[in-house]
C-alpha positions in Angstrom: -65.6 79.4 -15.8 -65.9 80.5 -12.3 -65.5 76.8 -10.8 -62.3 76.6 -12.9 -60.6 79.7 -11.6 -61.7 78.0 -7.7 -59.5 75.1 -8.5 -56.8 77.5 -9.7 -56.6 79.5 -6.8 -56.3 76.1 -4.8 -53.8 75.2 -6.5 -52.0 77.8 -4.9 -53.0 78.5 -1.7 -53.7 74.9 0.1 -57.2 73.8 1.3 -56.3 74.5 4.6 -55.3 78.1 4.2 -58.5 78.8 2.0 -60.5 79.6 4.1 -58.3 82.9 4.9 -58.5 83.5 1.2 -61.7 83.3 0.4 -61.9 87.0 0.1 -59.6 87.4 -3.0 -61.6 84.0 -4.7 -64.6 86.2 -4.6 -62.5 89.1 -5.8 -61.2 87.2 -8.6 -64.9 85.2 -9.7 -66.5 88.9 -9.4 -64.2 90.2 -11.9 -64.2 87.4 -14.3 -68.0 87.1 -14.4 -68.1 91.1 -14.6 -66.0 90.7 -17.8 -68.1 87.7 -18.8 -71.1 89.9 -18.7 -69.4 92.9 -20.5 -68.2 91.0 -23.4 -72.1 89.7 -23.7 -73.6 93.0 -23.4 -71.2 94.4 -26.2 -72.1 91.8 -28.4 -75.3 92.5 -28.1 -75.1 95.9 -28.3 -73.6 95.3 -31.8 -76.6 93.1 -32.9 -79.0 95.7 -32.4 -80.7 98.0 -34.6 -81.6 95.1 -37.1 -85.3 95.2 -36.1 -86.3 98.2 -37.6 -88.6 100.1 -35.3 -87.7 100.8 -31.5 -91.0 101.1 -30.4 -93.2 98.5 -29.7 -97.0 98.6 -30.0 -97.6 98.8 -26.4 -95.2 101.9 -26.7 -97.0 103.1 -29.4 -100.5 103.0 -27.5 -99.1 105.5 -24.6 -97.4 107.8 -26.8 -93.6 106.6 -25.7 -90.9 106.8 -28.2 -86.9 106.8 -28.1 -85.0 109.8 -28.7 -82.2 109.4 -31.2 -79.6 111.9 -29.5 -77.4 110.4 -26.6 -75.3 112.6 -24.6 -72.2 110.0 -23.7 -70.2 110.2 -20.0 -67.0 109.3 -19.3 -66.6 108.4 -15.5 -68.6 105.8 -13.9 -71.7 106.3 -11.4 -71.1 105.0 -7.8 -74.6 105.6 -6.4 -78.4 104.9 -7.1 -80.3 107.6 -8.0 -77.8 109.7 -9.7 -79.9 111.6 -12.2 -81.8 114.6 -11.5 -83.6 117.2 -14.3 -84.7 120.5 -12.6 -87.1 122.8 -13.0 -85.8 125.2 -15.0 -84.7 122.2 -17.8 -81.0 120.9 -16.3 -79.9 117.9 -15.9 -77.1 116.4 -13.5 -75.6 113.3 -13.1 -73.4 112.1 -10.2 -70.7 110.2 -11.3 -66.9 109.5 -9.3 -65.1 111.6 -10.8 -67.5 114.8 -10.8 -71.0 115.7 -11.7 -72.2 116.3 -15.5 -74.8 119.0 -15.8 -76.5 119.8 -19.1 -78.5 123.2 -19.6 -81.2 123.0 -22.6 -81.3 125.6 -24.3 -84.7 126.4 -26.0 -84.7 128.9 -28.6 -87.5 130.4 -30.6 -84.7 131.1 -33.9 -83.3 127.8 -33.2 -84.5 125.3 -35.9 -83.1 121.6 -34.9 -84.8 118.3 -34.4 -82.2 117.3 -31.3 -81.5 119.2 -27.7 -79.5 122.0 -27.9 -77.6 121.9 -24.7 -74.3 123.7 -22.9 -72.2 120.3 -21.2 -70.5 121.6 -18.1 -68.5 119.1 -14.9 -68.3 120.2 -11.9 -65.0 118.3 -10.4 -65.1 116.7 -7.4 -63.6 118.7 -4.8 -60.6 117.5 -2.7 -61.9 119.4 0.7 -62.7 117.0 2.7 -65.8 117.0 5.1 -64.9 118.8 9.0 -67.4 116.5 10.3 -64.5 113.9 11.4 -62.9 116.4 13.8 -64.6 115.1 16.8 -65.3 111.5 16.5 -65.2 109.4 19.1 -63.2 106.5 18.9 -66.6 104.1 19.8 -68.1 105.5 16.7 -64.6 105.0 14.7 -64.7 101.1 15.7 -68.5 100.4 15.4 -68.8 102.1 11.7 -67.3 101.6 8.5 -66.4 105.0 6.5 -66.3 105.4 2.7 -62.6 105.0 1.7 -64.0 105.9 -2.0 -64.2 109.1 -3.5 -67.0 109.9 -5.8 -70.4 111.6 -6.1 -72.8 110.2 -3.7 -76.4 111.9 -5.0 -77.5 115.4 -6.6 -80.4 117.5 -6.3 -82.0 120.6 -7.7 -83.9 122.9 -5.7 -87.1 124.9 -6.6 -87.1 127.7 -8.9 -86.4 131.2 -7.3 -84.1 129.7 -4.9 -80.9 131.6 -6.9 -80.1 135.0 -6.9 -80.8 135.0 -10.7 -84.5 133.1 -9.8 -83.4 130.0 -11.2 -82.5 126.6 -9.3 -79.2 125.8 -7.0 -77.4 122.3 -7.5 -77.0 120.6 -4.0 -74.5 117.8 -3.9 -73.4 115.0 -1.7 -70.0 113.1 -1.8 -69.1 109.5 -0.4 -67.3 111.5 2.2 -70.3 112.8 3.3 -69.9 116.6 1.9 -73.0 118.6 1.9 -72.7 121.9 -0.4 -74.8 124.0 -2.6 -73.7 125.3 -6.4 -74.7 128.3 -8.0 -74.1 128.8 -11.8 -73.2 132.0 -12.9 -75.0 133.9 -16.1 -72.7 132.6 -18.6 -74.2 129.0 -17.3 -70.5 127.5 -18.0 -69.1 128.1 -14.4 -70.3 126.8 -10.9 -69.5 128.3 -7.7 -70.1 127.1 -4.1 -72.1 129.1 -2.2 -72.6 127.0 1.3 -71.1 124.5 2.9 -72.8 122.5 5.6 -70.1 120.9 7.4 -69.1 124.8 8.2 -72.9 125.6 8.7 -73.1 122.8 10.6 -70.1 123.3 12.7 -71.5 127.2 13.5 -74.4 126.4 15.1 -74.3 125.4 19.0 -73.8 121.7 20.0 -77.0 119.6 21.2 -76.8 118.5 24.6 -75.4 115.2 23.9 -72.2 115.2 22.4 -72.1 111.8 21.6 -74.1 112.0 19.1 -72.9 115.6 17.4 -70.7 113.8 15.2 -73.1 110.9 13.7 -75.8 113.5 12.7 -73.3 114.9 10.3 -72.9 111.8 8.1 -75.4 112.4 5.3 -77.0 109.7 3.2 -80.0 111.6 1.4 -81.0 115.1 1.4 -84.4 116.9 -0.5 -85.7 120.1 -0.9 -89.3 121.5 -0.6 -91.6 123.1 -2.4 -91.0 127.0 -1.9 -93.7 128.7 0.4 -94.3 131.9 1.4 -94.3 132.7 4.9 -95.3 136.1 7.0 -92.2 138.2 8.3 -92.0 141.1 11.1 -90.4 144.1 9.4 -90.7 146.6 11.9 -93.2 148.7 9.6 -95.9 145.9 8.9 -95.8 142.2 7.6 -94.0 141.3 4.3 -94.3 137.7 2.8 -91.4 136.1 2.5 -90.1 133.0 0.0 -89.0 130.4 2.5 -87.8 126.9 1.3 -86.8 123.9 3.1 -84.2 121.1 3.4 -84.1 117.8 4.6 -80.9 116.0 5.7 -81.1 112.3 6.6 -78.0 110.8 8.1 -77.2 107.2 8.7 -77.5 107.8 12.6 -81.4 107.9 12.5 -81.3 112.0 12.9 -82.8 114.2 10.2 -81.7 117.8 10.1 -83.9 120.3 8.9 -83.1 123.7 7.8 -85.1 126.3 6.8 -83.7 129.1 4.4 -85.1 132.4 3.4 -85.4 133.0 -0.4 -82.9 133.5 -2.6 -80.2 131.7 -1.1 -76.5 133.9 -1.3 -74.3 132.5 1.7 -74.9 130.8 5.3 -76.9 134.1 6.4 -79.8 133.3 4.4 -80.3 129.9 6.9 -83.0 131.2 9.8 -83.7 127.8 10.9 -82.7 124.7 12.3 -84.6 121.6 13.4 -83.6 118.1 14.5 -86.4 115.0 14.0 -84.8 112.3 16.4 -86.3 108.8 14.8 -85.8 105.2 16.4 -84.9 104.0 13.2 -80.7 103.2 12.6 -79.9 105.0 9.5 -82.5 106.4 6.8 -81.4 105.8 3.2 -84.2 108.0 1.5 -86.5 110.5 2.2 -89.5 112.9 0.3 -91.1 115.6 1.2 -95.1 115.3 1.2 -96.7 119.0 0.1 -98.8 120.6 -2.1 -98.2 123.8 -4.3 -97.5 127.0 -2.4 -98.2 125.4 1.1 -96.2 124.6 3.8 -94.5 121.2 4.1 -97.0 118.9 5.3 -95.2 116.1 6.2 -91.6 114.5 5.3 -91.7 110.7 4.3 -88.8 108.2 5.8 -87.2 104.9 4.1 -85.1 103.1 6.4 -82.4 100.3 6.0 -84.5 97.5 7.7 -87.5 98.3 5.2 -89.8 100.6 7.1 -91.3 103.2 5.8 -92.5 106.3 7.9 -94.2 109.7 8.1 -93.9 112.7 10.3 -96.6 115.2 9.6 -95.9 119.0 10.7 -97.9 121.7 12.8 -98.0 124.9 11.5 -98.3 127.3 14.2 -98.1 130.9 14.5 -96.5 131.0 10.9 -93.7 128.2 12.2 -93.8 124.7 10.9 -92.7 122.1 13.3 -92.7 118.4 13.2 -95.0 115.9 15.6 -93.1 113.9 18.1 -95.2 111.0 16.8 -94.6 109.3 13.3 -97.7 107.4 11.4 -96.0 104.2 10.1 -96.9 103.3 6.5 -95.4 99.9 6.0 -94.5 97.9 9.5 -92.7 95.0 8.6 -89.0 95.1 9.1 -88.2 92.5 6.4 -84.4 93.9 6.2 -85.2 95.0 2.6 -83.7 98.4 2.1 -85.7 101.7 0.7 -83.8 102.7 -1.8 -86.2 105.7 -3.3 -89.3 107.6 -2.3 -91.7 109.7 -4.6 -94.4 112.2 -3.9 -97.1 113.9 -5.6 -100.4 115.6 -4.7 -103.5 114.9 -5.0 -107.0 116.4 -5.1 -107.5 118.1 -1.8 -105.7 117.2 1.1 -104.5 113.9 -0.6 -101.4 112.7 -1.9 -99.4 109.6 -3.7 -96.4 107.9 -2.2 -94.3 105.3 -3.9 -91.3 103.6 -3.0 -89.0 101.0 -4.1 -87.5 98.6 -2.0 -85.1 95.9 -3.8 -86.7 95.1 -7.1 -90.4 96.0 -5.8 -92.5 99.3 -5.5 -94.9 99.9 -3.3 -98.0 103.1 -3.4 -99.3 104.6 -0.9 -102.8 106.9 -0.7 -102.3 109.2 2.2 -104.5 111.9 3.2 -103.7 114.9 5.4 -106.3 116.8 7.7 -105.0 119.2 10.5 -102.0 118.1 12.0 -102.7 114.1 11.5 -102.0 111.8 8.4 -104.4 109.1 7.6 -103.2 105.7 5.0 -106.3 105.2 2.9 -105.1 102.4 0.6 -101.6 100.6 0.4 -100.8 98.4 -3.0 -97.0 96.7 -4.0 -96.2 94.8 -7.3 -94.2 91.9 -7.2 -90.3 92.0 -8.3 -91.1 93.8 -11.4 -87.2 93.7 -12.2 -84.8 90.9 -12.3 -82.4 92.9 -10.1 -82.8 95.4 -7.6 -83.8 98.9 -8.6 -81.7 101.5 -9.0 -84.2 105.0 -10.1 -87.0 105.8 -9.5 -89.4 108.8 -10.7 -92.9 109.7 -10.0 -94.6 111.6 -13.0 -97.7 114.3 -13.0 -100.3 112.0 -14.0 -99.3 109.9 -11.4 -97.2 106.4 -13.8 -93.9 105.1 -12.3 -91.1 104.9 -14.1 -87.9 102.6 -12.9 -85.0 101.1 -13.9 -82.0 98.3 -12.8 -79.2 96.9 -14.3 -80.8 93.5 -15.7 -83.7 94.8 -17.8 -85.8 97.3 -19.6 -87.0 100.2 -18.0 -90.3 100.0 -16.7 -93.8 101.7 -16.3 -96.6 101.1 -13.6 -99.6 102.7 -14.2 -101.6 104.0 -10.7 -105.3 103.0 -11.2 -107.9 103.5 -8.8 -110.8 100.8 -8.6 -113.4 100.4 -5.9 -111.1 98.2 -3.7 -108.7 101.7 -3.2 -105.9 101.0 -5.9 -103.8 98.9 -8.2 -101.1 98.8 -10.1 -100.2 97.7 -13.8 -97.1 97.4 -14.9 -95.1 96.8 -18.9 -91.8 97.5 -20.0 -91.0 100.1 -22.5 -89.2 98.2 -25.1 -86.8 100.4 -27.1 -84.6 97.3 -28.7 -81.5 98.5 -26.6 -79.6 96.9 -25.2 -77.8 99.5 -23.6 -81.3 100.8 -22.0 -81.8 97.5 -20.7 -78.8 98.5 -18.2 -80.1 101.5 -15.9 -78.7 103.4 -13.7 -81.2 106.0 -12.5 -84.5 107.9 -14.2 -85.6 111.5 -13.7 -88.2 113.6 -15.2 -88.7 116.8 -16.6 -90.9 119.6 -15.0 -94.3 118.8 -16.6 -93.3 114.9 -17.5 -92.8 114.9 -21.1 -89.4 113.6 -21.2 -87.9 110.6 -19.4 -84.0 110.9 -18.8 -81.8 107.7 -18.2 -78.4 107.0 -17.3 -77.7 103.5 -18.9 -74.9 102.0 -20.7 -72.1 99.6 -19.4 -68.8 99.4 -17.0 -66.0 97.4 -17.1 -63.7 98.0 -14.3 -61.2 95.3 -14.9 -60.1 97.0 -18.5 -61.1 100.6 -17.4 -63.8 100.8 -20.2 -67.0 103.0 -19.3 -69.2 103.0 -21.7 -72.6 105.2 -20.1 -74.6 107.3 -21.6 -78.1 109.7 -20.9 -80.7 108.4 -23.2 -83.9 110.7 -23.8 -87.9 109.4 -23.8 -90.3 111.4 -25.0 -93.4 110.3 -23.0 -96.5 112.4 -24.1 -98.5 112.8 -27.5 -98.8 115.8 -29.0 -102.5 115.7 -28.4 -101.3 115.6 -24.2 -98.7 118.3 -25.1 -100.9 120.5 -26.9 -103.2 120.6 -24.0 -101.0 121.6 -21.4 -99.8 124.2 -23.2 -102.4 126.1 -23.6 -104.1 125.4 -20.7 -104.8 128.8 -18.2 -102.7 126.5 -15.1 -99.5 126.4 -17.3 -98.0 129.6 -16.2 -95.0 131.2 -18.2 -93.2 129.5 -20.4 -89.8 130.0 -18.7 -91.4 127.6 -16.3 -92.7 124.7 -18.9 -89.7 124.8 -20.8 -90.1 121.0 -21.7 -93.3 122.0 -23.3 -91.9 124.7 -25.5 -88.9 122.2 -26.4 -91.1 119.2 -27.4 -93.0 121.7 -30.4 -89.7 123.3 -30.9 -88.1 119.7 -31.9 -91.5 118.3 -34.0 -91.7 121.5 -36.0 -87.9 121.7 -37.0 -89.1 117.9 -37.9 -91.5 119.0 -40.3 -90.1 122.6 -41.2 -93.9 124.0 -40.1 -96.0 124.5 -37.0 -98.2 121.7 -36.2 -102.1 122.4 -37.4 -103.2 122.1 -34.0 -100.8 125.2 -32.7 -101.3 127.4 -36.1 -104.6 128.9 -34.9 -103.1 130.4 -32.0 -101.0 132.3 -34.3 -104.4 134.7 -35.4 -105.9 134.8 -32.1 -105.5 137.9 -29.7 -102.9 139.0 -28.3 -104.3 138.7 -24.9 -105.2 135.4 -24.6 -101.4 133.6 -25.1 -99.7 136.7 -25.6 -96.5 134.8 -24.6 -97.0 131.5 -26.4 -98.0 133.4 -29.5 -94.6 135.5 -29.4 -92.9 132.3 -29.1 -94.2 130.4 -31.6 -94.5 133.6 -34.1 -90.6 133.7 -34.4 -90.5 129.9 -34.7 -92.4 130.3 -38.0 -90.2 133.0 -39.4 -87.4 130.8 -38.4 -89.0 127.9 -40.5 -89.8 129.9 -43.2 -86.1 131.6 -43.1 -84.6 128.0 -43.3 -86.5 126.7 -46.2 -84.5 129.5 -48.6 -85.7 130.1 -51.9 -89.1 127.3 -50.8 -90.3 129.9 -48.2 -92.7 132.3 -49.8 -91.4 136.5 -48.6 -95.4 137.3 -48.4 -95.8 134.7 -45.7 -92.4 135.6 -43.4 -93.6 139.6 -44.2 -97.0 138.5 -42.7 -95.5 136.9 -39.8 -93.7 139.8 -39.4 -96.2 141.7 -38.8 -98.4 140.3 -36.6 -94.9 139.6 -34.5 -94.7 143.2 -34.2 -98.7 143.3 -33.2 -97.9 141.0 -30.7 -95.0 142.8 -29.5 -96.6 145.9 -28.6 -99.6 144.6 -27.3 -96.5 142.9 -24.5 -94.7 146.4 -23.7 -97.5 148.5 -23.8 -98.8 146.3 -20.8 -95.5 146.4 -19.4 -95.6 149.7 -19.5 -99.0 150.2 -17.8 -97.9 148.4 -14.8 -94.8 150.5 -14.6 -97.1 153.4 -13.9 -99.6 151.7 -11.9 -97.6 152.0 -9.0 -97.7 155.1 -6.9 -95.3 154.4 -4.6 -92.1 154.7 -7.3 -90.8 157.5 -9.0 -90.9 156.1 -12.3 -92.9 159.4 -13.8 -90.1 161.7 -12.2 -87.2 160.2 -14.8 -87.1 162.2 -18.2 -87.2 158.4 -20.0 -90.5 157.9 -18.1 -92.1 160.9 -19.1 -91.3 160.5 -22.7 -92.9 157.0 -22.7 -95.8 157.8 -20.6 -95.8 160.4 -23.4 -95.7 157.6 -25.9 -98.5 156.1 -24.5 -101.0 158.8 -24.7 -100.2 159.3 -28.4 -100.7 155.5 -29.7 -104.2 155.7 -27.3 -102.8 153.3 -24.8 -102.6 156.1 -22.0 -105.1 158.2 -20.2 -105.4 161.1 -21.9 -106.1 163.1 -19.1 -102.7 162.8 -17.7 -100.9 165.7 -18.1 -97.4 164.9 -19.7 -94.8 167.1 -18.0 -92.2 167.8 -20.9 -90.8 170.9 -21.3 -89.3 172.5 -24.6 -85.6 173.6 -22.9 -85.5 170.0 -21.0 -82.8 168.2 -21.8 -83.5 164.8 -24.6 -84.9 161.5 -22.7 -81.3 160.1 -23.6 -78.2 160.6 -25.6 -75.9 158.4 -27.7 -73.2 157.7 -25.9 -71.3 157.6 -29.7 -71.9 161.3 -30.8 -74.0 162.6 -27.9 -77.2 162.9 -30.2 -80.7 162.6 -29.1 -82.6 159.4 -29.1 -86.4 159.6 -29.6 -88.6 157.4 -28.3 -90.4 155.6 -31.5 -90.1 151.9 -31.2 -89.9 149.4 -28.0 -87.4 147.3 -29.1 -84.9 149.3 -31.3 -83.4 152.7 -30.1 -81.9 155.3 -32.9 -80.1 158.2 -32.5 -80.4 161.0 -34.6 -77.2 160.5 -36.5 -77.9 156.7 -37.2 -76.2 154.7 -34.5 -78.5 151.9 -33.6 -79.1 150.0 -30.0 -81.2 147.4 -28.5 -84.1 148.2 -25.6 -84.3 146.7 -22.5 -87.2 144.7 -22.1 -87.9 145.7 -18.7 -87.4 149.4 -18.6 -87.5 150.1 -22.6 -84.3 152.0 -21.7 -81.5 152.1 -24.6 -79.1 149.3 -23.8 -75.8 151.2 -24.4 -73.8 149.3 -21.5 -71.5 146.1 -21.8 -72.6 143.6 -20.6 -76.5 143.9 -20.5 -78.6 140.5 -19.4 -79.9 138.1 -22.4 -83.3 136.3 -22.5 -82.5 132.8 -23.5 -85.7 132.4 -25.4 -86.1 135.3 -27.5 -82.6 137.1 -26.9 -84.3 140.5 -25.7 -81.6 142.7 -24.0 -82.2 143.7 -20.6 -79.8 146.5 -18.2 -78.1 145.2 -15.4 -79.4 146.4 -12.1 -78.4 150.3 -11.5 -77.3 151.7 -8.1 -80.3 152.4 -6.4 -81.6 156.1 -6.6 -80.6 156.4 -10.0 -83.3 158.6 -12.2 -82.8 157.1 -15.5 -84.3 153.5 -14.8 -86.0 152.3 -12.0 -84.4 149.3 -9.8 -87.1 148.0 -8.9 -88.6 147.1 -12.3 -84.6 145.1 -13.4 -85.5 143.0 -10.3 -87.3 140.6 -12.5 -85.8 137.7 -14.2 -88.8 137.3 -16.8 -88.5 138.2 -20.0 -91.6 140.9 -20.9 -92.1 139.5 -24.5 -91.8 135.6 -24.2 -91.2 135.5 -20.3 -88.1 133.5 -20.9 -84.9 133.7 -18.1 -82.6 136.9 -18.3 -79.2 135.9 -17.9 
């Protein structure tokens, strides 16, 4: 087909004229064999499904299986490594036309075997970068500028990095446009907070001009691991949340800047480095850290295929970055980096990997004082057919990638007494469409597998991509992790809570391995047990007339058990604190009060209540008293009925109050400061007290 349409093109233009033409001959072959391979993928497409099962036995022996929802996208991507998923359970995809994000939403009354999810697009924005102001015109002529408009890459940062603790989207256009989003509490809106060609643009010049305007011209960014750092108040040392970003631009220069926790506007930046590499443009980077430490390195790719390291000095409380890089792979063999991936090890060590065309390479570094030592280096052969296009690095250390000419793959890390190798199988899922990727990400705690896949036919216009969901872990795995004492809250692991949620709508009933934790005490998974409590009532609600009333009134029960046991500690460290003047507020008083009657207070505190004081509160209805007789419900005395905040156990008679998303506890808005009836510094917190969900 393609040498027929040659000799019709030189039918047209003569042979000595097509040699000036042989730019639209590869323009036309491209787009017949792209519409060739279209027509073949759809038929394909159409044939599938009459094999039964999409899992395979190899599948079957690591737990991997396909996930029937799809969430379909209607623009095309324009990138490689398009997909992120965030820590607090988001997803966004970078596409030309705007960016798709998808917030899970992971209900304890929500009974449904599929994601329950808000869909929301952020537009691409016509502002153009101001990094183009002072170009020279040597730089003009020796580069070549994206003409295309489109999203370039996304990332999410840590969690507590927003005001409302939860995790800012950073994008990056085609036009080089560096900005960060923050969603709002109804989750359906973004709003930019900071832009960096403006940050950028405010901060002094270097010394060599020439090279101002090239450092602006991003082509990856990442974010660190928050950490917290020792700050001068005046009055004594406070620790500080710090986080850090990484810009790499195609000039060789990486900025970094270094923000103080949460991030509001361009005031919350109080640092700025510059790393000046040899290297011509960097295409990827990672940062190398472990849990609640400093950065301890940043990890380079570069366009000729070199991949490097620059460790960092912490001194005095400052990080700052070695002058001298250890290189990890040498040879410039002109094949690009198109993704690195790092996780921590045991001590000091870590895992690197990175692709480069349609291999992946692994690195064992280990980090002691301010140098960086390579223990072992291992690469696979072309494990794909075409280049790769994602890459993601999960917990227990497997690689998962994907290209456009076959399935998505899995290498497997092992360690022997040579140092390392790698072993690596397809996932077969008898999809075509999956056999077509165009980036992978991973949830939190790597128990689901997000991929953007599907097919695009720009000679008709058709797009037909989609995110398809793998659920990578047994329930055996699952099980484990939830309960383990390293786990933390459940707003954190909200993967974990959303895999049990999803198998037990399945079955309409907890699994048997989760059902003992429902009679266990209080204090040893308080949380979990308050979760999955009002996931059996919701199962036994939804079976009808099946679901037995002795069992849901039992359930109730030890729900409300549970539920006390939660506020009454709450409540203890309320008053733990001498410093606030929670115990001057009439509210406090009558739940300290409280306390000491249901024997969860000292009874040697003296409860200062007075007969001609005035009630704890009123109804803001008929201006009736509200006793203090339940910690979620609030009653006045002539019948009119509110919810309690979770955090202060105050009666929620305001509109709008904050929402947990897992358990839909009300919680007040933060009051002025000074004010008697609640204390500020206790609606600070964005944690649910009952199921430690987010407040929104």
């Amino acid at each position: 087909m393609s040498n027929g349409m040659t000799r019709i093109i030189h039918v047209f233009f003569p042979t000595k004229r097509a040699g000036s033409c042989m730019s639209l001959i590869n323009v036309a072959q491209s787009l017949v064999c792209q519409q060739l391979k279209f027509k073949m993928a759809a038929q394909e497409t159409t044939m599938e499904g009459s094999n039964g099962s999409n899992v395979t036995v190899a599948n079957q022996a690591t737990g991997i299986s396909l996930h029937p929802q799809v969430v379909p996208l209607n623009h095309e991507t324009c990138s490689v490594d398009i997909i992120d998923w965030s820590d607090d359970n988001r997803i966004a995809v970078a596409t030309k036309k705007g960016v798709y994000c998808l917030n899970f939403l992971s209900s304890a009354d929500l009974v449904d075997e599929n994601f329950r999810m808000q869909r929301t697009f952020l537009e691409l924005s016509t502002k153009k970068a101001v990094s183009g102001t002072n170009l020279s015109q040597e730089y003009m002529h020796g580069q070549v500028i994206a003409l295309e408009n489109g999203y370039r890459a996304v990332r999410w940062s840590p969690l507590e990095c927003g005001a409302d603790g939860r995790c800012l989207l950073m994008t990056l256009t085609l036009d080089h446009s560096l900005a960060v989003h923050f969603s709002q509490q109804s989750q359906l809106h973004w709003q930019e907070i900071l832009d960096f060609s403006e940050l950028e643009s405010s901060h002094k010049e270097t010394a060599k001009s020439g090279k101002r305007s090239p450092k602006l011209f991003a082509t990856d960014m990442q974010w660190s691991e928050t950490f917290c750092k020792a700050c001068d108040t005046g009055d004594g040392f406070e620790l500080d949340r710090h986080v850090m970003l990484a810009v790499a631009t195609n000039s060789g220069q990486v900025v970094l800047w270094e923000f103080k926790c949460p991030i509001v506007d361009r005031t919350s930046a109080v640092g700025r480095q510059l790393i000046e590499t040899t290297s011509e443009c960097i295409t990827c980077l990672a940062w190398v850290q472990e849990q609640n430490n400093p950065p301890g390195g940043i990890a380079f790719g570069h366009l000729d295929g070199t991949i490097s390291i620059w460790p960092t000095g912490v001194d005095t409380g400052s990080t700052t970055f070695l002058t001298t890089p250890t290189v990890l792979w040498k040879e410039k063999d002109l094949l690009a980096v198109t993704s690195v991936k790092s996780r921590p090890l045991e001590k000091n060590g870590s895992i690197l990997v990175a692709s480069k065309g349609p291999n992946v390479m692994c690195f064992e570094i280990e980090k002691s004082g301010d140098n960086i030592t390579l223990l072992h280096t291992v690469w696979t052969d072309a494990i794909h057919s075409m280049p790769i296009l994602g890459l993601a690095l999960s917990t227990e250390h497997k690689i998962y990638t994907c290209c456009m000419g076959s399935a998505i793959t899995v290498t497997n890390i092992k360690r022997n007494k040579s140092g390392l190798s790698l072993e690596a199988f397809p996932i077969d899922t008898n999809s075509s469409l999956l056999k077509r990727g165009y980036g992978v990400a991973l949830s939190r705690n790597s128990v689901f597998l997000g991929c953007v896949s599907g097919l695009t036919d720009t000679l008709n216009g058709v797009v037909k991509l989609q995110v398809n969901f793998l659920q990578l872990k047994s329930q055996e795995e699952v099980t484990a992790a939830l309960v383990s004492p390293k786990v933390g809250t459940l707003a954190h692991n909200k993967d974990l809570v959303e895999y049990w949620r999803q198998k037990s709508s399945s079955s309409r009933s907890l699994p048997p391995n989760l059902k003992p934790i429902l009679y266990e005490e209080p204090k040893i998974h308080p949380h979990l047990q308050f979760f999955l409590l009002r996931l059996s009532i919701a199962l036994e609600k939804e079976k009808g007339e099946l679901g037995n009333a002795g069992t849901v009134k039992d359930l109730e029960d030890m729900l409300a058990r549970v539920t006390t046991f939660l506020a009454v500690r709450q409540m203890q460290s309320m008053f733990s604190g001498q410093e606030t003047s929670i115990p001057k507020a009439p509210l406090m008083r009558t739940i300290q009060d409280w306390l000491r009657k249901k024997g969860h207070g000292d009874p040697d505190v003296p409860v200062a209540t007075s007969v001609t004081e005035h009630p704890a509160e009123i109804c803001r209805l008929c201006q009736g008293s509200i006793e203090f007789d339940d910690v979620r419900a609030a009653t006045c005395e002539n019948g009119h009925s509110w919810e309690r905040c979770c955090l202060t156990f105050a009666a929620c008679q305001v509109v709008p109050y904050r929402k947990c998303r897992l358990c839909g506890a009300a919680a007040l808005p933060k009051p002025a400061r000074g004010s008697r009836e609640v204390c500020p510094e206790l609606l600070m917190s964005n944690s649910c007290t009952f199921c430690s969900g987010d407040l929104l």
